[in-house]
C-alpha positions, -999 to 999 in steps of 0.1 A, spaced: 0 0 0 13 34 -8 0 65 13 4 102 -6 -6 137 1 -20 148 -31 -13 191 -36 -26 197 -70 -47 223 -87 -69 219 -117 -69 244 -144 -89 251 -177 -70 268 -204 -79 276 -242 -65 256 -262 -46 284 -282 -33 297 -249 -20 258 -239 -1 259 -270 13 295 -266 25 287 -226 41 254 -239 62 277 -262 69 301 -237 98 307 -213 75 300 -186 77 264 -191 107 257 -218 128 276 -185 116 250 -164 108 217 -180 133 194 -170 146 172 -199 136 141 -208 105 141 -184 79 139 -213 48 109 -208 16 100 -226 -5 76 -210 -37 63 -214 -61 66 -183 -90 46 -177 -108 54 -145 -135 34 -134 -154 50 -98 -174 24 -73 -196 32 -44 -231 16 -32 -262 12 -48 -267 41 -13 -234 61 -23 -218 52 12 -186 62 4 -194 96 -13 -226 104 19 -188 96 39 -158 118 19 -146 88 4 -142 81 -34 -133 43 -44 -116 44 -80 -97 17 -103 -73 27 -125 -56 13 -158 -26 33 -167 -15 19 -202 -14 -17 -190 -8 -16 -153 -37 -16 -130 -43 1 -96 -68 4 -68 -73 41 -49 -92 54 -21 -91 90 -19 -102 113 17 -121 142 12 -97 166 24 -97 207 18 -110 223 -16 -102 259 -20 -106 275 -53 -93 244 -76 -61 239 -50 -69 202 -33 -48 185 -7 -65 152 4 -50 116 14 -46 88 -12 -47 54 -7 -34 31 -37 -27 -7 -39 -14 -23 -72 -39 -49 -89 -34 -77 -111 -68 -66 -129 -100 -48 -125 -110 -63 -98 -125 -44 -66 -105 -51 -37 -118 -34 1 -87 -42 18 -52 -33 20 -48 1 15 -41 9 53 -53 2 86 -77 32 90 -91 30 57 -97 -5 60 -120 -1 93 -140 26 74 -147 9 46 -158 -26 65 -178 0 86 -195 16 56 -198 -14 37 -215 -36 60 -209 -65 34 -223 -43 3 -206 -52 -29 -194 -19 -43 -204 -10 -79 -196 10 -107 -210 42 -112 -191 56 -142 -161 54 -160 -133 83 -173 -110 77 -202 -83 106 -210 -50 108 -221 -26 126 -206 5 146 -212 28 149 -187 56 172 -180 79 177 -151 87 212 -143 118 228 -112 101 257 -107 121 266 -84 152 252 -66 130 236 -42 99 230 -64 92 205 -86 57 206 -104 41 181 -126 17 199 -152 0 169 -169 -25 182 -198 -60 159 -203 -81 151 -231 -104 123 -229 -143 119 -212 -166 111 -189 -192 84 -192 -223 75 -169 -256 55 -180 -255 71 -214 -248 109 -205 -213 120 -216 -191 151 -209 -160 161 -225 -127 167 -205 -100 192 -208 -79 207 -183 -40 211 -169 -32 197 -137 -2 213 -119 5 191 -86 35 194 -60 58 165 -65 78 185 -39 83 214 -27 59 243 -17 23 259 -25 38 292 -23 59 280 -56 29 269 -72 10 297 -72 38 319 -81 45 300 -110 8 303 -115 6 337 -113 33 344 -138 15 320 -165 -20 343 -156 -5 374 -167 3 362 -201 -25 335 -210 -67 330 -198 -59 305 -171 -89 301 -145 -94 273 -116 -111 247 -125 -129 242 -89 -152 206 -97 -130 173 -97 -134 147 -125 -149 125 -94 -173 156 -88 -186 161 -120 -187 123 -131 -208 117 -101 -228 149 -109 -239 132 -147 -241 99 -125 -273 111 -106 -288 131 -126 
């Protein structure tokens, strides 16, 4: 089981801006060689047939990066103005298949608690892919801006996806928004506030 503080903020840019900051100085300054990725995401999200785990500040989701499977449960943690920081639970599968322990101690109690012996199921299902960059910001500060295109997909609703995630792969806040800042004088940047949990569950219950 791997445990993580996840520091990331979500961010809609136009797509003629995306291209002018990736030609900028702002990120070919800081982008550290060699760090380019594409992957291909599939998310898939689980709760109740009661929504347990959301009614609770939990979110239950397997993912499939290229080839390699994982499970996650995520805490609800603080949400202010796109910026998250929230606990992350994540235990490597051999397949799709819905484990409920593992993942730690704690998080095992709550979810035999919430449970109750309720088989979780799935409630929709996110597909992107996504470009990722490593960025030193600073000397301290390392960012990871990763770029998503893809969608969302629950009962037969469907919503489109596209946004930049910058997250802290360490260093400090105060770096991120800096850098932030600088990239919102020069290009329409604005916080993108819903997470892809958020609004999948939001097309979920309509």
């Amino acid at each position: 089981m791997a445990k993580e503080t996840e520091m990331e903020i979500k961010l809609l840019v136009a797509k003629e801006d995306l291209s002018k900051l990736l030609a900028s100085s702002l990120f070919t300054g800081t982008y550290i060689a060699d760090s380019e990725k594409i992957l291909h995401l599939t998310n898939w999200y689980y709760d109740t047939p009661t929504l347990s785990l959301k009614n609770n500040g939990l979110a239950y989701r397997i993912r499939k990066t290229n080839e390699a499977y994982e499970a996650t449960v995520k805490t609800k943690g603080q949400n202010r103005g796109g910026f998250s920081i929230r606990g992350e639970y994540t235990v490597p599968l051999q397949d799709k298949k819905v484990i409920t322990e593992g993942f730690a101690p704690e998080i095992d109690s709550q979810l035999k608690k919430l449970l109750k012996g309720t088989a979780l199921g799935e409630w929709f299902y996110i597909t992107v892919t996504r470009q990722v960059y490593l960025l030193q910001v600073t000397p301290e500060t390392v960012l990871e801006m990763s770029i998503d295109e893809g969608e969302i997909r629950a009962n037969q609703e469907r919503e489109l996806v596209a946004e930049v995630e910058l997250e802290i792969k360490k260093g400090t806040k105060e770096d991120l928004f800096a850098f932030l800042g600088a990239c919102q004088k020069h290009f329409t940047i604005t916080p993108e506030t819903r997470s892809k949990w958020q609004r999948g569950m939001a097309l979920a219950t309509k």
